[in-house]
N, C-alpha and C positions, 0 to 999 in steps of 0.2 A: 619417527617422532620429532627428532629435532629439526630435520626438512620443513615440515609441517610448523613444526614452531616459526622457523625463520622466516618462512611463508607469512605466516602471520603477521610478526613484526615490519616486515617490508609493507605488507597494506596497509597498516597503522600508520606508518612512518611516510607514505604518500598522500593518507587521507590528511594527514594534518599537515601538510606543505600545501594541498588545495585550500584548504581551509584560509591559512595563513592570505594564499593569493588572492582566494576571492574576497576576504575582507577589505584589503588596498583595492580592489577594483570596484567595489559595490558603487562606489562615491561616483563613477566614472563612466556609469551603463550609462547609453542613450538609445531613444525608441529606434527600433530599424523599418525599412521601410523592406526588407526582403521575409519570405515567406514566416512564420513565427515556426520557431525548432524546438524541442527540447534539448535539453545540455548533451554530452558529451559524456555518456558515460566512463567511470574510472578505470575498471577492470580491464584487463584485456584478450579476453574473449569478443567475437563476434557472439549475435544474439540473432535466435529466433523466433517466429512466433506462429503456434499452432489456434486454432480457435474452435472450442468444444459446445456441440451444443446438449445437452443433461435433463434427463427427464425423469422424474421419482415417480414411479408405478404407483407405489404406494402412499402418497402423502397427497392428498385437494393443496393444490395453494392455497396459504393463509388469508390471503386477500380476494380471491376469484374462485369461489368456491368451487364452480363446474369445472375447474380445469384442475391438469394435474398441476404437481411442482414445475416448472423448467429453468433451467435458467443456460445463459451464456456464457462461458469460461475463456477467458485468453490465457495463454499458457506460452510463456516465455521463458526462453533455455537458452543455456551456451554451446554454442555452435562451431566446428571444425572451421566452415567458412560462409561465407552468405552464399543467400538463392540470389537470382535476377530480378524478385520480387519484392519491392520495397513496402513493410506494411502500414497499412492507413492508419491514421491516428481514430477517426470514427469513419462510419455509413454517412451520408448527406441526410439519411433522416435521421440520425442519432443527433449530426451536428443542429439540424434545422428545430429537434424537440428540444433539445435540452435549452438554447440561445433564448428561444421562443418561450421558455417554462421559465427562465430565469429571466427574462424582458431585458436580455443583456441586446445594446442597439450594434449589431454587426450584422452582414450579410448571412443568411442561412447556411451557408456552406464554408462558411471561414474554419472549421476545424477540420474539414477535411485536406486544408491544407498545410496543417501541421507538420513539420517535418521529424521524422522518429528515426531510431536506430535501429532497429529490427528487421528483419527479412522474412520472409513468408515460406515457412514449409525448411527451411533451412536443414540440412544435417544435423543431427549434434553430437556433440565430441561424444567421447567414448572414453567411460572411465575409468578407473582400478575400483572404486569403493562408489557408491551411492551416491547422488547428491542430494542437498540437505533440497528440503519444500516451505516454502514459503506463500499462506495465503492469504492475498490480500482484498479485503473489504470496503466498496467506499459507504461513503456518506449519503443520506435521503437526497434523492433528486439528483445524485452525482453518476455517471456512466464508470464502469470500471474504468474507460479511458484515462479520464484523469489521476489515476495513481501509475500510470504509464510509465514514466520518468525514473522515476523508485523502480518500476518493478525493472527495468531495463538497467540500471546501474546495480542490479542484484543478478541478474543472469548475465552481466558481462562479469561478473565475479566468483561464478562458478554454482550460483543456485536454479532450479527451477520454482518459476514463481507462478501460482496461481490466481488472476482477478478473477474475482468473482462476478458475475450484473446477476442483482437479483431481479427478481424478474417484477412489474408493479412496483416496485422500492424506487425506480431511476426518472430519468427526464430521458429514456433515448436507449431502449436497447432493442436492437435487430435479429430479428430469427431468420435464420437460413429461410424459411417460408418466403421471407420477402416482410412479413409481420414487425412493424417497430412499434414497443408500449412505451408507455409514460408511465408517471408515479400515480397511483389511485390511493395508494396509503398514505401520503405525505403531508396534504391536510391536518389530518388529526389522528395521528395515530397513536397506539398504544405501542409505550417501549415496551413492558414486559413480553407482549406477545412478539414485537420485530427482533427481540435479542434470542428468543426461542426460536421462532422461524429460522435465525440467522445462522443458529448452530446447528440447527438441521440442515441446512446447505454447507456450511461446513465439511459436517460429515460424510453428504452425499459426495461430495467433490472431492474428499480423501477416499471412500470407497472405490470411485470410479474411477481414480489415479493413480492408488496404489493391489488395487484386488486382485483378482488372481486372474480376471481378462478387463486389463484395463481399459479405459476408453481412448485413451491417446497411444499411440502404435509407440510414443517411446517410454511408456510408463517406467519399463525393468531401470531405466536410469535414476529412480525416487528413491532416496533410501529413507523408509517410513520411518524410522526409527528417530527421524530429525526434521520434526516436523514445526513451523508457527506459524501465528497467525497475526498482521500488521493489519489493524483499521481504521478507518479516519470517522470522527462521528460517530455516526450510526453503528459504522462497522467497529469504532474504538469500543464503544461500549461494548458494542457483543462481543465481545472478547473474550470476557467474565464469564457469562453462560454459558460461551463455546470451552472454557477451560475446566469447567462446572462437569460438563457433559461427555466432552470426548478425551479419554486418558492420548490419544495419540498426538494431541497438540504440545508441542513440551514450554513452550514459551509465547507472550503477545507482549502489543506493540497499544497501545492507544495513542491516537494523534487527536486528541484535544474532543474527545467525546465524554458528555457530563453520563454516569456511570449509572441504568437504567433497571438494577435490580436490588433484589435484598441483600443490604451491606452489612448481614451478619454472618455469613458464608465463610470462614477460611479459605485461602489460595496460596496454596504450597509452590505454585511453580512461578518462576521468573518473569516480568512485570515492569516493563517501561512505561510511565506515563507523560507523554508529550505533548506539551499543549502553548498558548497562549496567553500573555502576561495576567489576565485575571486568573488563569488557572496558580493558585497561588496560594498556600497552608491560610485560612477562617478569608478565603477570597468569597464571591459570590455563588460560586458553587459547592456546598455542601458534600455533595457524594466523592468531589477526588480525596476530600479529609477522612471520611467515613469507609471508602474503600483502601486506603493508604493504612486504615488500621488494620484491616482484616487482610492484606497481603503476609503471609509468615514467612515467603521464600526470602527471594532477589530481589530487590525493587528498586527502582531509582526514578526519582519526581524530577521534570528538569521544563522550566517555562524558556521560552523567547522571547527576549525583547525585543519591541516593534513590528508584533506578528499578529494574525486575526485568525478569523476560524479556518478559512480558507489557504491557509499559509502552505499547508502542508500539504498540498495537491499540488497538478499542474499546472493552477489556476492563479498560483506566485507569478511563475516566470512567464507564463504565456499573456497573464493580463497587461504587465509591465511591455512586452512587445506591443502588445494592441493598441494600447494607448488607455487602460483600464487598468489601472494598478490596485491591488488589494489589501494593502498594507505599507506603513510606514519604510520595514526596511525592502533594503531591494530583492525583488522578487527570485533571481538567481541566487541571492545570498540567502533565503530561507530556503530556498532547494536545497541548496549545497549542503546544509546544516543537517536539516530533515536527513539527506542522504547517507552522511556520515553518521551520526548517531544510530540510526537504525538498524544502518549495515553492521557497526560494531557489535550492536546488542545481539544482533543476529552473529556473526561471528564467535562473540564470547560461549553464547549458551548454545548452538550448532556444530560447532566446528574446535571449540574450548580453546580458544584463541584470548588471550586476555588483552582488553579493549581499554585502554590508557586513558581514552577520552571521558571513557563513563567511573571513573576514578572520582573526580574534582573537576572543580572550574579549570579551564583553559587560558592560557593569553592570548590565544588564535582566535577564540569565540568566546569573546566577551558578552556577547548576547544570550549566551544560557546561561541558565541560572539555575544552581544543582539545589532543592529541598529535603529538609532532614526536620520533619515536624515535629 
């Protein structure tokens, strides 16, 4: 136990010296002209990445009714050592749908040259105890890729993480078939029925990772017992329903998603809400006030200054290399943030590590801002 403690305090006690550093550097980023990367994850593990493809017998897609459920899983772990396989950030048709769905002006295939930290098929360590699960959700029209960054600086730190591509929800996800869809629901969809759906994928994705013959060949390393769920959006909202629904979820994450059900519901379990300066107690959005009440657990409201909806993706730090920036502050500096907060939250209620940062304001990140409405 006290191992463990110490353990903990040392990752706190690095997280916030990066913090500190990338603050003095933010002022200082300039566009590079070499391939665009994501950061540098903290932990020190290597990372690898498996990719699952999921199909629910039993549920029609919500959106395509003739078909089943399916969806695409990446599943990133900490690893003994890398493979020889470096893995891709997207498919060239994932990168070409999503560029294309977003009328963002870059070449078709510029996210396939991404550069990531991950390896393909890698080992992975081998543990004494479980490791905690972590699943992540993105946003309409967004590819699991871009919660990439997160999920990679959570498996060099000793989680396995799950992104989810729901399937019809994205701009860009590829089936082994050779098959890449788009978004058909994104137009005009109904939240209540995508935060349902969402937690039925959810669930299918902890069954099929932690059951009794799981779908990924290293399942026995999940300890189901420590399980959450981190969404950006779409995926922030359903968070709710997913916590509503499945008792194995023990904690979520919302990254600036306006809250898409009925805010009369109690929610007994632990509740980060992250979001974006209007997200803010009688701001423009009603439901973070309305759901902030009916939280009875953990909770903690915490905005960023000079951030946009898209802050909390890949879509910071990568648009700022492109020559696309997406917000006021620099794009590594709301990674950075995103990253440490998250991991804390996840540390504190996985791992019972107490997270210093989600205490109070900081002098290192003067850009959050802690609410107590």
């Amino acid at each position: 136990m006290r191992r463990r403690a110490l353990t903990g305090a040392l990752a706190a006690l690095v997280t916030a010296s990066t913090l500190c550093a990338t603050t003095a550097q933010a002022a200082e980023a300039a566009p590079s002209s070499a391939p665009p990367r994501l950061a540098e994850p903290g932990g020190d593990r290597p990372i690898g990445l498996a990719t699952l493809h999921l199909v629910d017998d039993d549920r029609a897609d919500p959106w395509v009714a003739v078909e089943r459920r399916e969806l695409m899983v990446s599943v990133w772990y900490p690893a003994r050592e890398p493979s020889d396989r470096p893995a891709p950030y997207m498919t060239a048709a994932e990168s070409a749908t999503y560029l294309e769905a977003g009328g963002i002006p870059l070449p078709p295939d510029t996210l396939t040259t991404v550069v990531t930290h991950a390896t393909v098929d890698a080992e992975p360590v081998r543990a004494r105890a479980g490791l905690p699960l972590v699943v992540l959700s993105p946003g309409f029209g967004m590819p699991r890729a871009t919660l990439t960054g997160l999920a990679e600086e959570l498996a060099s730190r000793g989680y396995v993480v799950a992104g989810i591509g729901h399937n019809h929800e994205a701009d860009g996800i590829t089936f082994p078939d050779g098959r890449t869809t788009d978004c058909v629901v994104c137009d005009d969809p109904d939240h209540a029925a995508v935060g349902e759906a969402r937690a039925a994928d959810v669930s299918l994705v902890l069954d099929e990772l932690t059951g009794a013959s799981p779908a990924w060949e290293h399942g026995e390393l999940i300890d189901a017992d420590r399980v959450a769920m981190v969404g950006h959006s779409a995926g922030g909202y359903s968070t709710i329903p997913t916590l509503l629904s499945d008792p194995r979820v023990r904690a979520a994450v919302n990254m600036d998603g306006n809250f898409r059900y009925p805010n009369d519901i109690p929610v007994d379990r632990p509740v980060l809400m992250w979001g974006q300066p209007s997200h803010v107690p009688g701001g423009p959005d009603p439901t973070w006030d309305e759901t902030w009440a009916e939280l009875t657990g953990w909770k903690r409201w915490l905005s960023v200054d000079g951030t946009e909806h898209l802050s909390f993706t890949d879509v910071a730090p990568l648009g700022d290399q492109l020559g696309i920036p997406v917000q006021e502050l620099a794009g590594d500096r709301a990674d950075a943030l995103t990253r440490a907060y998250v991991t804390a939250f996840l540390d504190h209620h996985l791992r019972g590590w107490h997270a210093r940062l989600l205490d109070g304001p900081s002098a290192c990140c003067p850009e959050v801002r802690f609410h107590r409405p």
